[in-house]
N, C-alpha and C positions, 0 to 999 in steps of 0.2 A: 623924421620931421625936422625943417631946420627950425634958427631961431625965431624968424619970421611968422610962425605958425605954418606955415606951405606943407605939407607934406613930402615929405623926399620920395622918389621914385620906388626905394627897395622898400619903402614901407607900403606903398601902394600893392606892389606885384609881391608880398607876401601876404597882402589880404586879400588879393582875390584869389592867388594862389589855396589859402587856408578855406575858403567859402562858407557858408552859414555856422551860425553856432551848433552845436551837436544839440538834439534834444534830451531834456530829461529823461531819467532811465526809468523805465515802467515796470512796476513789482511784477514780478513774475506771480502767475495764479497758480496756487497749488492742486495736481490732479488730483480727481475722486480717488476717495483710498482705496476704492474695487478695486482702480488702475493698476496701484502699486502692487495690490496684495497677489499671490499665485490662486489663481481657482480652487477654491473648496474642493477635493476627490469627494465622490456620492459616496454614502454606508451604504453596505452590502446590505440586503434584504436579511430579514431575520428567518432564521431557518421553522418551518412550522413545529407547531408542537405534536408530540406524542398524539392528542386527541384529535387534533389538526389532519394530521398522517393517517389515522383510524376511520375518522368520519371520510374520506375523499376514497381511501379504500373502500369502505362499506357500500357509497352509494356508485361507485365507479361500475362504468359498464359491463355486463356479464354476454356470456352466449346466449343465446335467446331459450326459450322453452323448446324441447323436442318434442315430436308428438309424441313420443310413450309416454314423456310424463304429462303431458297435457290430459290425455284419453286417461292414465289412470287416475287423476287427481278429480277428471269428472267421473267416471267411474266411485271410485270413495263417496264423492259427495250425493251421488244417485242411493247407496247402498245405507252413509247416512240419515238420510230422511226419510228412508225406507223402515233402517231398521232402531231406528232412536225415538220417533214420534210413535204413537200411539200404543206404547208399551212398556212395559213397567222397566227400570233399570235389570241388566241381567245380560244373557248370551250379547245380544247385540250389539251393547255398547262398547264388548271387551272384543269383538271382531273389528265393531269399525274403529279400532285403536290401533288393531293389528293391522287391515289396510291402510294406516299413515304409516307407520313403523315402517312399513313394508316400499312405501314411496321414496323413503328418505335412507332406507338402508343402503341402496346401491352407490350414493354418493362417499357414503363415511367409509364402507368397504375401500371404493378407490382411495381415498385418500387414505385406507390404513389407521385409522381412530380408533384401534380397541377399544381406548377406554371410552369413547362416546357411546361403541355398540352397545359395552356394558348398562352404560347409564340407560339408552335406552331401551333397551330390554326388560329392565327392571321396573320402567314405566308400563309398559306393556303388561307386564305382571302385575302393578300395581289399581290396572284400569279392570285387568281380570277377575278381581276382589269381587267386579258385582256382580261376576257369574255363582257367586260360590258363597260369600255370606250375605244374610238379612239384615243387619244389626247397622240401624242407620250411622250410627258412630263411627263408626268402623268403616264403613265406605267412603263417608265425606273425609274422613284422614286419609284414606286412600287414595282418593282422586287431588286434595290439595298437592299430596306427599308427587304423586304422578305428574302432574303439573310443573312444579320445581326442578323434577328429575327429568321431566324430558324437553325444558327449554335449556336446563343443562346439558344436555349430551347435540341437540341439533347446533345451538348457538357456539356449541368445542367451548363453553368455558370451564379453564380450568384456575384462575383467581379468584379471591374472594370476592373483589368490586365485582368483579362480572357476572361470578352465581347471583349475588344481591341483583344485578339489573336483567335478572333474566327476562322480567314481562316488558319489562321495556323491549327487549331487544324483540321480544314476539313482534309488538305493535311496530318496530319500526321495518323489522321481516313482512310485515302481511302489509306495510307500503311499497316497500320497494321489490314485494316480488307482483304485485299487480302492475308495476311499469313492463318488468320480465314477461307477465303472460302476454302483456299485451305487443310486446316488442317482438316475441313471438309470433304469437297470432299472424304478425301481418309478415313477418318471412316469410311460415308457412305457406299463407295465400299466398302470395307475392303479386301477379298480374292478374291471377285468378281471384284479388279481393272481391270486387264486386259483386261477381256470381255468386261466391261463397255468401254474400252478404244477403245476396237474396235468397236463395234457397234456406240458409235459417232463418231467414223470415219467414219464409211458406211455412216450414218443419213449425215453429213455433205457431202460427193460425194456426194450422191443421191439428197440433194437441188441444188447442185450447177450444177448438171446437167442436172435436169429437168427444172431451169432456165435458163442454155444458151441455151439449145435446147427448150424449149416454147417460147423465145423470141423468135427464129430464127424462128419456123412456123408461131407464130403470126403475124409477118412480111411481110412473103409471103405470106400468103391466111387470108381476112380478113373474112371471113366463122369462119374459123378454130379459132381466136382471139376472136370473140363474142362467144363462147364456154365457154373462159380464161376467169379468175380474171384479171383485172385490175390492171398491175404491169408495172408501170416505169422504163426501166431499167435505164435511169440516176440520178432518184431520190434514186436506192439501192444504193448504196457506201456510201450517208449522213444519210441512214435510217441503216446503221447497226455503221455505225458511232459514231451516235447520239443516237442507241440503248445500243452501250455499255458502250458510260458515262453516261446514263438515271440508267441503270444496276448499275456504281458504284455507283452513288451517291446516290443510295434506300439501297446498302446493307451498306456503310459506314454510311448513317443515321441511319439504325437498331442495327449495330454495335456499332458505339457513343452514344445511348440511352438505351441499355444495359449496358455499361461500360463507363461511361464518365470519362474524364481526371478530373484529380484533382487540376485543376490548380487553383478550385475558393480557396481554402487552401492556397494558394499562397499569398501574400502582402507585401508590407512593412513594417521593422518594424517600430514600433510606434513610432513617430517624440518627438523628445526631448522637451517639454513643454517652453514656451517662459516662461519668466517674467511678472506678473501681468501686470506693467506699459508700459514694451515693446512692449506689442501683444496692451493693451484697449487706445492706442491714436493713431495710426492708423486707429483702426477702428471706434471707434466714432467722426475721423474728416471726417471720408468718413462719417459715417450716417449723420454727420451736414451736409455735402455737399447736400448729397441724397435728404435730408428731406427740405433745401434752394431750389433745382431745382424743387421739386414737387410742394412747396408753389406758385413758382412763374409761372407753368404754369397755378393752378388751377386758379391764376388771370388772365392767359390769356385768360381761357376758360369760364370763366364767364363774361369778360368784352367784347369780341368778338372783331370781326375785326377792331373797332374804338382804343379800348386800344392796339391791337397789331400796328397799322398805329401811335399811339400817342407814345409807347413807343420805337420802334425796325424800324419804317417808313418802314416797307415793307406790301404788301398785304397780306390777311386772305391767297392765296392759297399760296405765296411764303415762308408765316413763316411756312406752313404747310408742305412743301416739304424740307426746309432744317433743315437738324438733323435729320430725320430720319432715317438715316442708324446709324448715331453716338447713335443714343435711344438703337438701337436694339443688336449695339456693347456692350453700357454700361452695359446691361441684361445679355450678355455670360460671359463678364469679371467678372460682379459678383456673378455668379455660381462660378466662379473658384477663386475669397478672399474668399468666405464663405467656398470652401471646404479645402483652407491653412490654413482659420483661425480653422476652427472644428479641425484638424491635430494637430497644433502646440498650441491652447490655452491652458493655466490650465485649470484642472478639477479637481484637487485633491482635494479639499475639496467643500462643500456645496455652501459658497462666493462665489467660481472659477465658481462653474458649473453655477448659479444666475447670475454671469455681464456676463459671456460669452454667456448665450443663451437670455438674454435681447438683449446684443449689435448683434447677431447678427437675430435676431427677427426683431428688429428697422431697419437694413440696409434689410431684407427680405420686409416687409411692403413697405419700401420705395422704393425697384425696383419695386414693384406690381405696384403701381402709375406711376414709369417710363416707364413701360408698356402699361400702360391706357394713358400716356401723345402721346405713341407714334403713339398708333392706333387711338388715336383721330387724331391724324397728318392727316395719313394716309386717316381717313375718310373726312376728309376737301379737301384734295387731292385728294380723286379718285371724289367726287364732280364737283372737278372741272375740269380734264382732264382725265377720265374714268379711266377703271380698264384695266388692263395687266395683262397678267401670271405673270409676278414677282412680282407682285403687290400683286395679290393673295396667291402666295407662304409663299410672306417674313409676311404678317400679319400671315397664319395661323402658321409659326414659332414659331414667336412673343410670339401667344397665349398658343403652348406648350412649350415655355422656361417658360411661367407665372405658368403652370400646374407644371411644375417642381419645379420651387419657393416653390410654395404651400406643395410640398413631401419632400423639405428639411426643410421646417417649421415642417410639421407633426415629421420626425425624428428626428429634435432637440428638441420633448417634452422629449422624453425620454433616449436620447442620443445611441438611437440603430438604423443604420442607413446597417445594412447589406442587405434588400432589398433593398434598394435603387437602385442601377445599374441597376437591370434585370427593376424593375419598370419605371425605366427614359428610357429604349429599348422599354418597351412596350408602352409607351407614343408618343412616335416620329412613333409607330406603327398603334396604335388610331387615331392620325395627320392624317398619311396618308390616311391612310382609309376615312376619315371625307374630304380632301381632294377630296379623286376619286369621293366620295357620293353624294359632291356639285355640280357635273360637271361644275367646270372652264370656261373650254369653252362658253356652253350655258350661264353661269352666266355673261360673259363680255360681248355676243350680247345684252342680256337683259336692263345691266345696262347700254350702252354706247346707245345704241337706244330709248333710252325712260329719261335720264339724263339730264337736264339742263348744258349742258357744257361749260366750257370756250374757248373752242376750234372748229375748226369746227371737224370732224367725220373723223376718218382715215379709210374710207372705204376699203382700201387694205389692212389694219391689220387685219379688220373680216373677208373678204372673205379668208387670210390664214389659219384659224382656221380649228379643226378640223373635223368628219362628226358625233363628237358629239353635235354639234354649229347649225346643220341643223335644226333641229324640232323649236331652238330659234329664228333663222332665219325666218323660215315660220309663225311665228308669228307677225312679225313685220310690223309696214303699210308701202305702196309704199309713195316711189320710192324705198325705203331701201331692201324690201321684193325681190323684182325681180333682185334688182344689188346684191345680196349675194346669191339668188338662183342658179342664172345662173353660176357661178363658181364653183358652191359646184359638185365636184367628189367622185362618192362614186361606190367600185366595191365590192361588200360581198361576199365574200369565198361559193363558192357551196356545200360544203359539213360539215354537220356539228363540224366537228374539229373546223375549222377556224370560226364559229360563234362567231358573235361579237354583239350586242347589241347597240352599239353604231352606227356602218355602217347597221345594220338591220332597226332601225326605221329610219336612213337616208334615205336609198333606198326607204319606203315606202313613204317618205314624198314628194321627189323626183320625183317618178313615180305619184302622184298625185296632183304634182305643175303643177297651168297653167300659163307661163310664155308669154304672148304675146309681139310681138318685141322686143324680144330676140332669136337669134341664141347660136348655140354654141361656147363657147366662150365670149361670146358678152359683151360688159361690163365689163372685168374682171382688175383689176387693181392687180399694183406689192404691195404683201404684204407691210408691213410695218414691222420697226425694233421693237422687241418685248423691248424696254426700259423701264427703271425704271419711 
């Protein structure tokens, strides 16, 4: 610019040169921090659990039903309601055991299950009790004890969770194999459903109609009925009943012996290891306990009833009757420290595993003796105020809680103790059986009639006994002989279903008693209380 104000040339043609102002500079906007940041990688899915893997197995699709086993399991169920309804417990019901046994045996053969055929064999045996004794005690343990043992051998458990869920596992077996029949069923037809469908429909009118109408002539003209099969119409409704839970429970045991749950996979995890010092003075103050109670009976058993009268002042039978239940207690409770201690003790090294199965060896040894202190009890007491059913019960307990002892010793040599469950089922299984074998019954006429006892004779307590007691009975000399004959009732099922073994050689022994002055009735006193 000059001085004039004029603007000079080069100032001019530098500002058009230079052109507008620049504009203000505009904040930059910061990205979403998604932008910036790299994508989150997904977590891998979480792997299922143990029960997870169990349950998907269990209900996972199988091969469908064959016809053999279809036909045999209706077959069982036919034979069922034939021979269980309208008949006293006996032959029948220990066959149609044997026709399940016998549906579900071919699958456990294939797979090779000894031990399941065991277990179920011994159920079989165990359903066979009510061919063969009377003594309603004695059956209903039999058939519990049977129950237990044969949802253990079809369901293959062999852990403790899993024997414990045995009826579970039935009910969820008798769901998931009615999908099976039916996934069956309709292979078999395959294109031939519908006809199939209809012709059992005809089959079914046509019985049901030549059984209300043959009832109905049978009725009217009894000509015409001695023609007819022998058909109860009040006993059909319990015999188709009865046939078609016979029906499930054959095809659900073929089904669970095929494919059994996996629940024995199943357990806890492995308990956190105690501390040397924390687990071994526990338990070597119980074994000093243990080992103190044993010493001090064997002094009672050796110094007899003067030492028991000189130190305790009571009598040979009265030391002998109290404690005994507390014996038998002490025995359960110590199954169950031996199985927290095996759980929770060390074992990680050499040392561990050495004082662990010493200490618990020593407290093992030492119930065996509490066991022997208690049946000696026991035997000093039934001496001297005879023998009872519970009497007989609780010793042969006794002896298989000792058998048991004995199989957690065996499995503490080596610290492998995974048979053990199925084995301690099939023990309590043996019991029973050894139980039914002894006949109870007879065993208490025998010993309370011929025993030096301290009491006088509860004669009302044998003649409630039951018509397995009869033949012990007829042995015994008068008066004894004729006051327990006279009341013994015995009615044996006519037909062979209901044969019993027990009311069979009653009734013969019965028909051949000569009871003079005695009537019927005559003589009979009120039971007595079946006490300890």
């Amino acid at each position: 610019m000059t001085d004039d104000g004029v603007p000079s040339p080069s100032s001019e043609s530098s500002t058009a040169l230079a052109g507008p102002p620049p504009a203000p500079p505009v904040p930059a906007v910061p990205a979403p921090a998604t932008a910036l940041r790299p994508a989150a990688t997904a977590l891998p899915p979480r792997p299922p659990s143990p029960l997870t893997r169990a349950l998907s197995a269990f209900w996972a699709e199988r091969e469908p039903i064959t016809a053999p086993v279809l036909v045999g399991g209706l077959a069982v169920g036919v034979a069922g309601g034939a021979l269980v309804v309208g008949h006293r417990p006996g032959l029948g019901v220990a066959v149609v055991a044997l026709l399940v046994a016998a549906l579900a045996t071919p699958a456990m053969v294939r797979r090779h299950a000894v031990g399941d055929l065991v277990s179920l064999a011994l159920a079989v045996a165990l359903v066979g009790v009510l061919a063969v004794r009377d003594a309603g005690w004695v059956v209903a343990l039999s058939l519990l004890t049977a129950a237990g043992v044969g949802a253990m051998a079809v369901t293959s458990a062999r852990s403790a969770p899993a024997v414990l869920l045995g009826g579970l596992s039935w009910l969820l077996g008798a769901l998931r194999a009615t999908r099976w029949v039916g996934r069956g069923i309709g292979a078999l037809a395959g294109s031939r459903r519908g006809r199939l469908l209809g012709m059992g429909r005809s089959v079914l009118v046509t019985v049901v109609l030549l059984t209300v109408f043959g009832l109905l002539f049978a009725s009217a003209d009894a000509v015409f009925a001695s023609y007819l099969a022998r058909l109860e119409a009040d006993l059909l409704p319990g015999r188709v009943v009865v046939g078609l839970l016979v029906l499930l429970v054959a095809l659900t045991a073929a089904h669970l012996a095929a494919a059994p749950p996996g629940w024995s996979a199943l357990g806890p995890p492995p308990g956190r290891p105690a501390g040397r010092a924390e687990w071994l003075l526990p338990v070597l103050a119980l074994d000093a306990l243990v080992v103190a109670f044993v010493l001090v009976q064997v002094g009672a058993l050796v110094g007899g009833h003067r030492y028991v009268l000189a130190t305790a002042g009571l009598s040979y039978a009265t030391y002998a009757r109290e404690g005994f239940a507390q014996l038998v207690a002490v025995t359960a409770l110590t199954l169950v420290v031996i199985g927290v201690a095996a759980r929770r003790a060390p074992r990680g090294t050499a040392r561990d595993r050495w004082e662990t199965g010493v200490a618990l060896a020593v407290l093992c040894v030492g119930t065996l003796g509490v066991v022997a202190s208690a049946l000696r009890r026991m035997d000093l007491y039934v001496e001297a105020f005879g023998l009872t059913r519970l009497r007989v019960l609780v010793v042969v307990a006794e002896v298989a809680m000792a058998v048991v002892l004995v199989l957690v010793m065996a499995a503490g040599v080596r610290w492998r103790g995974a048979w053990l469950p199925r084995a301690v089922v099939q023990v309590v299984a043996v019991a029973t059986l050894v139980l039914a074998a002894v006949n109870p019954d007879a065993l208490i006429v025998r010993h309370n009639t011929t025993a030096d006892l301290a009491v006088a004779l509860d004669v009302g307590y044998l003649q409630g006994l039951s018509a397995d007691a009869v033949p012990a009975m007829a042995e015994t000399d008068e008066p004894w002989r004729s006051r327990l004959l006279t009341c013994a009732r015995v009615d044996p099922d006519p037909g062979w279903a209901g044969w019993n073994l027990g009311r069979d050689r009653a009734a013969d022994v019965l028909a051949d008693a000569d009871l003079p002055g005695f009537g019927p009735g005559a003589g009979c006193e009120r039971p007595g209380l079946d006490g300890f």
